[in-house]
C-alpha positions as CSV (number, residue, x, y, z in Angstrom):
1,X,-233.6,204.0,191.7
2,X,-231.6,201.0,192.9
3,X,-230.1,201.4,196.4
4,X,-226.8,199.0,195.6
5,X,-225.3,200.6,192.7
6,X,-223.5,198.5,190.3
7,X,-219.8,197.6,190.8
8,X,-218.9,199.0,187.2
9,X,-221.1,202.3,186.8
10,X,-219.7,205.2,185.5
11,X,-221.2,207.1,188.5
12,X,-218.4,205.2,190.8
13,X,-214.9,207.0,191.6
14,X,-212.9,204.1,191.2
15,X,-209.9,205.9,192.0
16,X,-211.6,205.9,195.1
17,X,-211.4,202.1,195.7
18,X,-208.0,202.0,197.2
19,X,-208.5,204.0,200.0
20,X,-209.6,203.1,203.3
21,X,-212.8,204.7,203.3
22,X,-213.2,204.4,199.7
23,X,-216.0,202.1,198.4
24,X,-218.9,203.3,201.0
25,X,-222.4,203.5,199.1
26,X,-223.4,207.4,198.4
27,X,-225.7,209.1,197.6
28,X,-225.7,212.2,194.4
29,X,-227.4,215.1,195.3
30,X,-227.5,216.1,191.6
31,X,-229.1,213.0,189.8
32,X,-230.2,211.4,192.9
33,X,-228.8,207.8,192.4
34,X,-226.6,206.1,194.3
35,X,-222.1,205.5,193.8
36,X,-219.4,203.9,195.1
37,X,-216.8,206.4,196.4
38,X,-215.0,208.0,199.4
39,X,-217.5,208.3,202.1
40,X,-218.3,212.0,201.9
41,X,-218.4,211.8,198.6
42,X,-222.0,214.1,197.4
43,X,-221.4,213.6,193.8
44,X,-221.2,210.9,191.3
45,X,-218.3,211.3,188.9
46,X,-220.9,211.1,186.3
47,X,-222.7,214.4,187.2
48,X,-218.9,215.9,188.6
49,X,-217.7,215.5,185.0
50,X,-220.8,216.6,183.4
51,X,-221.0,220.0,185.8
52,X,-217.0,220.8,185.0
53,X,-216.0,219.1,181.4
54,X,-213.5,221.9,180.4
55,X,-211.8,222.0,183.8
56,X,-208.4,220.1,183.7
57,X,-207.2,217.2,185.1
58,X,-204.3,216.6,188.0
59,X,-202.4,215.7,185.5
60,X,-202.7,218.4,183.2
61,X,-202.1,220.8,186.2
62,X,-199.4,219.2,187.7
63,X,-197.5,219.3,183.9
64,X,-198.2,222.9,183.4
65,X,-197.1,224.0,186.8
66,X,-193.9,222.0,186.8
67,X,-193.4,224.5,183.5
68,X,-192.6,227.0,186.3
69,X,-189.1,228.4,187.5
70,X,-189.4,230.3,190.1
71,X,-191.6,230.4,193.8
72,X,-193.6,233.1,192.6
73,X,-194.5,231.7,189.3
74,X,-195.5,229.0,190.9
75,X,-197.5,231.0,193.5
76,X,-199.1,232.7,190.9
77,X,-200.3,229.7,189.4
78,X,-201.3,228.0,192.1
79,X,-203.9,231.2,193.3
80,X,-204.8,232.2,189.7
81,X,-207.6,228.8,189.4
82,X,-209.1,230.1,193.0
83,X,-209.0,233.7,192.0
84,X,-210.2,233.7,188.0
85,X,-213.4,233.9,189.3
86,X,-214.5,231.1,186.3
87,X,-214.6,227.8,186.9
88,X,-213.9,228.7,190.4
89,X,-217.0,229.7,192.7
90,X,-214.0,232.3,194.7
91,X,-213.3,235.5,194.4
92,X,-210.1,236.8,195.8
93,X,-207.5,239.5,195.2
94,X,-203.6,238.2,196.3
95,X,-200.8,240.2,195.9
96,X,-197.2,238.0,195.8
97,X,-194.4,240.8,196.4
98,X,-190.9,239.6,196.2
């Protein structure tokens, strides 16, 4: 295990670079090795994608939800990926009354 991780590992959030704070040396708690990223960054992209591969991307979210009309569609859609109670690790129970 190499403490100076390579400039062009897929274990670096590149997207990360830009940032202020952005290309500090972590460390993954899941495959131990060490990334570029943000600074409290815990998890190599590698091991993020890995844990979550069906879970959509900003993108994909942010095209879906600007499908919505309405406040409380929106709303809905914005609480239904924290409530589902799949890929999310929350439970909750939210009740949007016009």
């Amino acid at each position: 295990m190499d403490m100076i991780p390579n400039h062009n590992s897929p274990k670096n959030w590149t997207e990360d670079y830009q940032h202020e704070n952005g290309k500090y040396i972590c460390h993954c708690v899941i495959c131990d090795e060490y990334f570029f990223g943000y600074k409290r960054r815990v998890v190599c992209k590698e091991c993020a994608t890995l844990s979550h591969p069906t879970l959509p991307s900003d993108e994909e979210i942010r095209s879906v939800r600007n499908t919505f009309v309405t406040p409380q569609e929106k709303l809905a859609f914005n609480v239904s990926g924290l409530c589902d109670g799949g890929a999310s690790r929350y439970k909750c129970s939210i009740n949007y009354k016009s």
